[in-house]
C-alpha positions as CSV (number, residue, x, y, z in Angstrom):
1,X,-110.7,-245.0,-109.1
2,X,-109.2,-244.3,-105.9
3,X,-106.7,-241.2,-106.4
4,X,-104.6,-242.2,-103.5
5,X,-103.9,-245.7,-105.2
6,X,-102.7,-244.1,-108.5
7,X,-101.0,-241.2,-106.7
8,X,-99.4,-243.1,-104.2
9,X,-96.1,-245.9,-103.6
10,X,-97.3,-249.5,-103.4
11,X,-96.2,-250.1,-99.9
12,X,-99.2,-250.1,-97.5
13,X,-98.0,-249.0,-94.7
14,X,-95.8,-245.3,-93.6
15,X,-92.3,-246.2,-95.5
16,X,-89.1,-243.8,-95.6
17,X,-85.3,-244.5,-97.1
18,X,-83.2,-245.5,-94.5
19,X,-81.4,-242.7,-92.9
20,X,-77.9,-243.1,-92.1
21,X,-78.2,-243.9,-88.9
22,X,-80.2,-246.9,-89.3
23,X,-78.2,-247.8,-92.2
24,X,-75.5,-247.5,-89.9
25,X,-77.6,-250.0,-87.3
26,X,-77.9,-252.4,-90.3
27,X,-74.5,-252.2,-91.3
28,X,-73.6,-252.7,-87.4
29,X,-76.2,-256.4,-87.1
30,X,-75.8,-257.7,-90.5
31,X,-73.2,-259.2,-93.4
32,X,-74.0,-256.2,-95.8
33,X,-71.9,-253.3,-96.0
34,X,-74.3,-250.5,-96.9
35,X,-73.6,-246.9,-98.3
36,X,-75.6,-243.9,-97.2
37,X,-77.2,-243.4,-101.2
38,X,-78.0,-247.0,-101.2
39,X,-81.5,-247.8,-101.9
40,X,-83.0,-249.0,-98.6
41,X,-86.5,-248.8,-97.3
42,X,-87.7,-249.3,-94.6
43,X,-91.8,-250.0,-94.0
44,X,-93.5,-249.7,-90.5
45,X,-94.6,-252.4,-88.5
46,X,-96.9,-252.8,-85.5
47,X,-94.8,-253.5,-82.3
48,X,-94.0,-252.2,-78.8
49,X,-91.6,-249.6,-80.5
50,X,-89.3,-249.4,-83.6
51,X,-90.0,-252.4,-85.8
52,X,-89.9,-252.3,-89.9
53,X,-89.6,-254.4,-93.0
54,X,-86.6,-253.9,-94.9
55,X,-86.5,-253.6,-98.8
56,X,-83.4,-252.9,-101.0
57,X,-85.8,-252.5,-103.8
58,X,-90.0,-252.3,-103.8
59,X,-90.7,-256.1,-104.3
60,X,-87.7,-257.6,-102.0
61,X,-87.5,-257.5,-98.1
62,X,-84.3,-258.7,-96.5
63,X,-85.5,-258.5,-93.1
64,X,-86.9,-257.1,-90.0
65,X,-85.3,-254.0,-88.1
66,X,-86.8,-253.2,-84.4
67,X,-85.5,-252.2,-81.0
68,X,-86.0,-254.5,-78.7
69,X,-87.2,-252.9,-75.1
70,X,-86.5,-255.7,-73.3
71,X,-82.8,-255.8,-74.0
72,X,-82.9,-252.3,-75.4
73,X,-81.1,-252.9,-78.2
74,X,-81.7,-253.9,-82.1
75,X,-82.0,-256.8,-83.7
76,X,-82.3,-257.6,-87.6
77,X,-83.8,-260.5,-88.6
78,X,-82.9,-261.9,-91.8
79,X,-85.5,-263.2,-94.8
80,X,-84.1,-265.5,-97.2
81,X,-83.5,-263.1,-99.9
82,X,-80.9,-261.7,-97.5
83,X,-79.1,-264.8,-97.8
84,X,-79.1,-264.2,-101.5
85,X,-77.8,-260.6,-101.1
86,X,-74.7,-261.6,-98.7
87,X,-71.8,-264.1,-99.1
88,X,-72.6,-266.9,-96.5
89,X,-71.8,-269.9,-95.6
90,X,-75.3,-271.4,-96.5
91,X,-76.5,-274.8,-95.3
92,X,-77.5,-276.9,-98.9
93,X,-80.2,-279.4,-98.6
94,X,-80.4,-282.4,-101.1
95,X,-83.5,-282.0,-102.8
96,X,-86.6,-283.6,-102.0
97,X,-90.7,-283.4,-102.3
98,X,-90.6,-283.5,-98.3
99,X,-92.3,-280.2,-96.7
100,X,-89.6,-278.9,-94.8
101,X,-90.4,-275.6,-93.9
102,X,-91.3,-275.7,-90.0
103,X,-89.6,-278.3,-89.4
104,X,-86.4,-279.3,-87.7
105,X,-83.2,-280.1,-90.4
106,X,-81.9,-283.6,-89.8
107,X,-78.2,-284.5,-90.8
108,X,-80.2,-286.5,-93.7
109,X,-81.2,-283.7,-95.2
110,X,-77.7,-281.9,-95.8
111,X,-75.4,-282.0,-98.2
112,X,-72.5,-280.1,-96.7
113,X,-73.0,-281.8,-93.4
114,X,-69.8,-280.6,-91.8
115,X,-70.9,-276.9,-92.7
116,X,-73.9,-277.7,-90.7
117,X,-72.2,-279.5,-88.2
118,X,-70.1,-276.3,-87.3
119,X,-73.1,-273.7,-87.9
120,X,-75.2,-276.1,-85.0
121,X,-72.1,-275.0,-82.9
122,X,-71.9,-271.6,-83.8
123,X,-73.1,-268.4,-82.4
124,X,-75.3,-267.2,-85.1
125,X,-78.7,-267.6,-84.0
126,X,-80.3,-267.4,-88.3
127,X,-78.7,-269.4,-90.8
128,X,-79.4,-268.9,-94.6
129,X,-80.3,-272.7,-96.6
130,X,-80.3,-273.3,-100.2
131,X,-82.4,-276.2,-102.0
132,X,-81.7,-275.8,-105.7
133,X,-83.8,-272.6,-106.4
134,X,-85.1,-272.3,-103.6
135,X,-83.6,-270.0,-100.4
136,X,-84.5,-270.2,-96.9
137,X,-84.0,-269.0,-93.4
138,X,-83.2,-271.5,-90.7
139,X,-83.5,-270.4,-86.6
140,X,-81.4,-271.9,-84.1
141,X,-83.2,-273.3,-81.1
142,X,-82.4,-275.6,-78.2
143,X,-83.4,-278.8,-80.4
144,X,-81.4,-277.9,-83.5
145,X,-82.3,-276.2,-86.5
146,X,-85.9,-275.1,-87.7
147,X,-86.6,-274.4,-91.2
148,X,-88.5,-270.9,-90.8
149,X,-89.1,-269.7,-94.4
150,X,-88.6,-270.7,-97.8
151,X,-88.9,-269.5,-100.8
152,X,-88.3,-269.3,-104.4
153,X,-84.5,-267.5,-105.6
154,X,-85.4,-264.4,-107.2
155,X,-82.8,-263.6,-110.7
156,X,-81.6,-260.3,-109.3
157,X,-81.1,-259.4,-105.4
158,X,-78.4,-256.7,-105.5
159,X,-78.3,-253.1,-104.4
160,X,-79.1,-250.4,-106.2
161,X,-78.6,-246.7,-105.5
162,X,-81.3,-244.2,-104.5
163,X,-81.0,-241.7,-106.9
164,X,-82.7,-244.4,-109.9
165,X,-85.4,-245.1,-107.4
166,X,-86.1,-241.4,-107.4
167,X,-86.0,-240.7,-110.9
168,X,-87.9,-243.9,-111.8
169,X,-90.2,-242.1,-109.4
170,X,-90.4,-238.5,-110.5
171,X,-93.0,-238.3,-112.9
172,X,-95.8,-239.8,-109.6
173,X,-94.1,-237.9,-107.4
174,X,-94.8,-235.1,-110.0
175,X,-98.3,-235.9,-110.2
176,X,-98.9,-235.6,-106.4
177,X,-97.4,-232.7,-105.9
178,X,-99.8,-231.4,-109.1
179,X,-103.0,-232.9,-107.1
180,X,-101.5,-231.2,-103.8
181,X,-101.0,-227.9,-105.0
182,X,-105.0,-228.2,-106.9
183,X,-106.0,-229.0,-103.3
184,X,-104.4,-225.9,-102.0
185,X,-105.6,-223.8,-104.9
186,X,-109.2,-225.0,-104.5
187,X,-109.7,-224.9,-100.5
188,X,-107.8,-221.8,-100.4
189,X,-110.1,-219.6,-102.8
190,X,-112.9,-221.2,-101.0
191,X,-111.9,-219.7,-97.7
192,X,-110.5,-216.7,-98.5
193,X,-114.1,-215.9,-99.9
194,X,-115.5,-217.0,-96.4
195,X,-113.4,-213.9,-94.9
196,X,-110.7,-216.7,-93.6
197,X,-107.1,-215.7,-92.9
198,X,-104.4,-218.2,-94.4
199,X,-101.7,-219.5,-92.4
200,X,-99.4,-222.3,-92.5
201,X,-98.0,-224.7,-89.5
202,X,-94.4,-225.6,-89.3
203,X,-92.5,-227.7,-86.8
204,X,-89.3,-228.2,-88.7
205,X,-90.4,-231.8,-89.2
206,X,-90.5,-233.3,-93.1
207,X,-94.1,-232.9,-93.7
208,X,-94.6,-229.6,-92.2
209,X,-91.8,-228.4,-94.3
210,X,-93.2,-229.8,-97.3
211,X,-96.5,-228.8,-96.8
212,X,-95.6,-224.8,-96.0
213,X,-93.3,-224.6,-99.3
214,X,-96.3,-226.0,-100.9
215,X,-98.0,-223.1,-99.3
216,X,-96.2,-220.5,-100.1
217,X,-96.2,-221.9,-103.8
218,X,-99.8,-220.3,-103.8
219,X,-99.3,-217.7,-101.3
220,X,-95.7,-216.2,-101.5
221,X,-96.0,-214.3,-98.0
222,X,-98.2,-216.5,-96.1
223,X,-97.9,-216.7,-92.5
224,X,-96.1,-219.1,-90.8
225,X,-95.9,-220.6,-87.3
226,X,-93.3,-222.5,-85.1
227,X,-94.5,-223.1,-81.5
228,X,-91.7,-222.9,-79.7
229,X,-92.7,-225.1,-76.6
230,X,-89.8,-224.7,-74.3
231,X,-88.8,-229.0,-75.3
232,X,-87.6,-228.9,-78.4
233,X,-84.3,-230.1,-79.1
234,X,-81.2,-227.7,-79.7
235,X,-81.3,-227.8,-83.2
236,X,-84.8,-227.8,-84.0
237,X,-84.8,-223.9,-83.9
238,X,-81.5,-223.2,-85.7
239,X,-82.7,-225.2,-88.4
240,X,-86.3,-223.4,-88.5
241,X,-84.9,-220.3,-88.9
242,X,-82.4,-221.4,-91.6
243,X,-84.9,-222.8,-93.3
244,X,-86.8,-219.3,-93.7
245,X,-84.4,-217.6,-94.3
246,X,-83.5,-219.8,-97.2
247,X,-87.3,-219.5,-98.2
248,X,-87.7,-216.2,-97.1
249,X,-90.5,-217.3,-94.9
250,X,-92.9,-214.8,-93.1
251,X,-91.9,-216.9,-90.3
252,X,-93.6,-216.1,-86.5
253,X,-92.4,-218.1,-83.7
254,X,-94.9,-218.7,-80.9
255,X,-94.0,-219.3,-77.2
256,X,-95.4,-222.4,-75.9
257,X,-92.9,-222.9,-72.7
258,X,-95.4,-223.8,-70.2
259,X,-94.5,-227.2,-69.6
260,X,-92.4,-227.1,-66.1
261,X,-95.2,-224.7,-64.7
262,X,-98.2,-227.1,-65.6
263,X,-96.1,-230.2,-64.5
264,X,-96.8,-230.4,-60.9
265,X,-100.5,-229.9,-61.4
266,X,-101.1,-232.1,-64.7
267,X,-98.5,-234.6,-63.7
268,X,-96.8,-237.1,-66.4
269,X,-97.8,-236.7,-69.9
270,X,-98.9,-239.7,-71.7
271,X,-100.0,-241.3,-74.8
272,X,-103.6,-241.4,-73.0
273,X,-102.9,-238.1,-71.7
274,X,-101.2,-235.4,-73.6
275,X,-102.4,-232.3,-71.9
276,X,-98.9,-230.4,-72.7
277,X,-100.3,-230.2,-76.3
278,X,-103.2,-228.0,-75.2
279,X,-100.9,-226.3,-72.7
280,X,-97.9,-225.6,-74.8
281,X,-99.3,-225.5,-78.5
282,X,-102.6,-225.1,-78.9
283,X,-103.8,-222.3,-76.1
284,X,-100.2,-220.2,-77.2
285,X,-101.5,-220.6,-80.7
286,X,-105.3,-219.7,-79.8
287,X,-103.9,-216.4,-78.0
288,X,-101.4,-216.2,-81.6
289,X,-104.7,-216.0,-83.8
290,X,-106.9,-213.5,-81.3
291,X,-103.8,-211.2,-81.3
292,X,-103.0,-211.1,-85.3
293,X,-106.3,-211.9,-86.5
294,X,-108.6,-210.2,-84.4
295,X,-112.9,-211.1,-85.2
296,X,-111.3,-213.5,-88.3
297,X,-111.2,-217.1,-89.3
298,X,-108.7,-218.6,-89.7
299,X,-107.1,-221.5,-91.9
300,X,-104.3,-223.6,-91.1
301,X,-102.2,-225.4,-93.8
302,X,-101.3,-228.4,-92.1
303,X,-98.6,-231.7,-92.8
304,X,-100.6,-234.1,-91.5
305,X,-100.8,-237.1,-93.8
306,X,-103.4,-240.6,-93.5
307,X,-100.0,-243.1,-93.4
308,X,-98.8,-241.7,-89.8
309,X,-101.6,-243.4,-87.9
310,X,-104.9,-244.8,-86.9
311,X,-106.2,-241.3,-86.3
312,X,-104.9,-239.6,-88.9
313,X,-106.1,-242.1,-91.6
314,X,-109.4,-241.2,-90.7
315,X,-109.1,-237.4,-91.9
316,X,-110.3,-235.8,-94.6
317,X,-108.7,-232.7,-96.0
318,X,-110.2,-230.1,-94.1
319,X,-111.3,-230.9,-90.4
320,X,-112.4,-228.0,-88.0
321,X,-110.3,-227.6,-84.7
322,X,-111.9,-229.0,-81.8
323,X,-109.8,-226.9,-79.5
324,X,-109.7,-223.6,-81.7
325,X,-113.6,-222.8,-82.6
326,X,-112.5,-220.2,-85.3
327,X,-109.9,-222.5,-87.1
328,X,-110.1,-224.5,-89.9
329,X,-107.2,-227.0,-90.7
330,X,-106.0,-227.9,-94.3
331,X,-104.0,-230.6,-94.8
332,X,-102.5,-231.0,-98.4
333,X,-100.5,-234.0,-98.3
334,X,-103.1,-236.1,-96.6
335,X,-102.4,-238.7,-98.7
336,X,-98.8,-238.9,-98.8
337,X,-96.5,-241.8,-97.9
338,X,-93.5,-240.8,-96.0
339,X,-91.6,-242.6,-98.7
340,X,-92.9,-239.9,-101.0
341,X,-92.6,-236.9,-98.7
342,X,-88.5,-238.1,-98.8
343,X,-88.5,-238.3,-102.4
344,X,-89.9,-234.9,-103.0
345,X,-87.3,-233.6,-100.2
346,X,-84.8,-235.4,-102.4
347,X,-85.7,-234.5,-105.9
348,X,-86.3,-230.6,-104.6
349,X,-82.8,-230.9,-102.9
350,X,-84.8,-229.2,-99.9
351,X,-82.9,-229.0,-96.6
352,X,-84.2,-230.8,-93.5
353,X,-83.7,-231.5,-89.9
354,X,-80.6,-233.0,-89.2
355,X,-81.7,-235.3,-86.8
356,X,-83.6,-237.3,-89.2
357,X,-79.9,-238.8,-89.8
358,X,-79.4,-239.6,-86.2
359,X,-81.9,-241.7,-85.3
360,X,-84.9,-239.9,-84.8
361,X,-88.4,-240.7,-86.6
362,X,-90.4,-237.6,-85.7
363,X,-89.2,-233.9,-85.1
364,X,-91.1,-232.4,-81.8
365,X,-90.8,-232.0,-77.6
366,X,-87.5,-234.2,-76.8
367,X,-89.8,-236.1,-73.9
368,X,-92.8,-236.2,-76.2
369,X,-94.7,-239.8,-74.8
370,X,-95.9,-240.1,-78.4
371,X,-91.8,-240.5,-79.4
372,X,-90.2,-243.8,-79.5
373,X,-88.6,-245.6,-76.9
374,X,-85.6,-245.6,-79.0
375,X,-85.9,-241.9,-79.8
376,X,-85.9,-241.6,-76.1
377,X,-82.6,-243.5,-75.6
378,X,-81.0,-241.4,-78.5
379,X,-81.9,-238.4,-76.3
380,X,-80.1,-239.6,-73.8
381,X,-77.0,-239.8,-76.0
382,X,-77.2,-236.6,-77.6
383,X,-78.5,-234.4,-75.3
384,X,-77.6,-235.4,-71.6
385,X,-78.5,-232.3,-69.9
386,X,-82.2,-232.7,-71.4
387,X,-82.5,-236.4,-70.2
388,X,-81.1,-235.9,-66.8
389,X,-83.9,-233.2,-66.3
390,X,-86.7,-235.1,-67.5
391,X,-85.5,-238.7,-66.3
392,X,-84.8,-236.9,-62.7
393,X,-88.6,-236.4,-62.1
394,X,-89.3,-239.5,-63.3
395,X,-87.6,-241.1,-60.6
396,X,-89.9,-239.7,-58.5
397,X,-92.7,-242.4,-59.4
398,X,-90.9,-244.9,-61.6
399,X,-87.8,-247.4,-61.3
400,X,-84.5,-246.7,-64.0
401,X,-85.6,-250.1,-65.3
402,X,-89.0,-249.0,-65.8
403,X,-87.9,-245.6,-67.5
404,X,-85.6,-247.1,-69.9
405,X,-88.7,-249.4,-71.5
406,X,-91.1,-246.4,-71.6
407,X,-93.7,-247.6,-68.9
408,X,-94.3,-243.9,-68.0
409,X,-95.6,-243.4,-71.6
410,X,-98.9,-244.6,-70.2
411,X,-101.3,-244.7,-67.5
412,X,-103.0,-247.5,-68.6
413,X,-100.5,-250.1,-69.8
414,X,-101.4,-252.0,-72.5
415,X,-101.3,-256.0,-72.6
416,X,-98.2,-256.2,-74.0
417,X,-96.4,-253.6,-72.0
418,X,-98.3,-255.4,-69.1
419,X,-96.6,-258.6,-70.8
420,X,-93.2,-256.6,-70.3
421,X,-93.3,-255.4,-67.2
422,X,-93.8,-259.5,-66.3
């Protein structure tokens, strides 16, 4: 049996609870009137930038959340169950054995015909339908109205409150954190025998933080290291040092602020190009290792985790650096969902990074390429002295248009950021 399957949520895909700012986006697009311990989750999606399913329980989705970067703002779009969840206006359809899902709704079709009438008139681009049980999506176009999805009414769509999630959920979250801490146990003893000094990585991010108090679970007064790069946002290191402080951490904070002098030479960094994470983390944290462990290996206690991307889910749980010869990562978690990272934060009451709550997906550099485009624009609005810096040099070789959409993320574009810049 695969471990990761009984360990693990069912979602396929990296999936989180909302945080209150995107249940505040939700709130701000939709019918629904969301509280910030509701249940909502949100599962990633491929797309250009932000884009995620949204469930109000494991086994119904309501809808689709993304940012849009060519009108760079967000857009919800509904799936029929939302229509169950929200009191609107729907469009009822006399019942017949007629496949109408794809296909444009004729007045013959309707029973409240001047409901549909004024909804053909209206603003509101997805309209919910009703056919007896069944509960459907229809999408305004130029022709009229297009049945897009159908299906089946479900008995119970309501909202439920993220605390039952969490403790119908303690026991596997239990588990993992039981298989996590054997992994720890295991790899550790195995290196220490090998001569290998123990450390463990934080950034202030949710994994990272999980993965050192896991850590120090095994070793009390391990090492621990915070890169401080000279990018990250204000808060990042006020909350790295409360949090060791509130875990009496052996913390050791790294300088890595070599950005603005390799800038010039390296020019832009981009998702094809991230030479500011040799520059700025891993050569500071080479020279971190020569210094305090002088002629020793060393091994690295890591947050990295399979769900966060193509790369990553590819691992296994020890890789050897290919920057750092004499280091050895470990990465406990590796097979953690985010949605399970959150509930151990949640069930351990453990403090994290207050930007998670303001729209940000991943704690790091504030003009990281990697970063949304959204994350980006939040930057923008809560740290203006950072984005004029940054955006200023990017004048130099790109349009405002061109920065707001993220085309410097890359120096090869790919098709459908070619299909953008169209």
């Amino acid at each position: 049996m695969d471990r990761r399957n009984y360990f693990t949520s069912k979602f396929k895909e990296d999936t989180k609870f909302a945080s209150k700012y995107e249940i505040d986006v939700i709130n701000s697009l939709t019918d629904l009137n969301l509280q910030y311990d509701d249940l909502v989750l949100l599962e990633k999606l491929p797309g250009l930038d932000y884009r995620k399913r949204v469930y109000i329980d494991e086994d119904t989705q309501i809808g689709v959340l993304e940012f849009d970067l060519l009108d760079l703002d967000w857009k919800f779009t509904p799936t029929p169950y939302y229509y169950q969840l929200v009191d609107s206006k729907n469009i009822q359809l006399k019942p017949t054995r007629r496949r109408l899902k794809g296909k444009y709704l004729r007045e013959e079709y309707i029973e409240n015909l001047e409901d549909f009438l004024e909804a053909v008139k209206g603003e509101e681009r997805f309209l919910g339908v009703e056919m007896g049980d069944f509960i459907g999506v229809g999408v305004k176009r130029e022709k009229g109205i297009k049945l897009k999805d159908l299906k089946r009414k479900k008995k119970d769509v309501s909202i439920r409150k993220r605390e039952e999630y969490l403790e119908n959920n303690r026991e596997r979250i239990n588990r993992l954190v039981e298989y996590s801490r054997d992994i720890l146990k295991r790899y550790i003893d195995r290196y220490r025998e090998r001569g290998y000094m123990i450390n463990a990585s934080f950034s202030g991010g949710k994994d990272s933080s999980v993965s050192t108090l896991l850590a120090r679970e095994i070793i009390p007064d391990i090492d621990v290291i915070f890169i401080d790069t000279g990018l990250e946002y204000p808060d990042t290191l006020k909350y790295v040092r409360r949090f060791a402080k509130k875990y009496d951490l052996n913390l050791h904070v790294v300088n890595g602020d070599y950005f603005w002098d390799h800038l010039e030479r390296e020019g832009i960094p981009t998702k094809d190009n991230r030479w500011c994470n040799s520059v700025c983390k891993l050569i500071p944290l080479k020279n971190f290792f020569l210094e305090h462990y002088p002629n020793k290996k060393v091994l690295t206690i890591d947050g990295s985790r399979r769900f966060e991307s193509f790369t990553r889910a590819r691992l296994n749980y020890t890789r050897r650096s290919g920057f750092i010869d004499f280091q050895v990562n470990l990465f406990p978690i590796l097979d953690w969902n985010a949605l399970d990272v959150w509930s151990y934060i949640f069930l351990e009451n453990i403090p994290y990074h207050p930007l998670y709550d303001r729209g940000f997906e991943r704690i790091g550099c504030y003009l990281c390429p990697a970063a949304l485009n959204s994350e980006f624009l939040r930057v923008r609005d809560l740290y203006p002295e950072l984005w004029e810096r940054w955006v200023n040099y990017l004048k130099r070789y790109y349009t405002m248009d061109e920065i707001l959409r993220g085309f410097w993320r890359w120096r090869e574009l790919p098709p459908k950021m070619k299909e953008l810049k169209k």
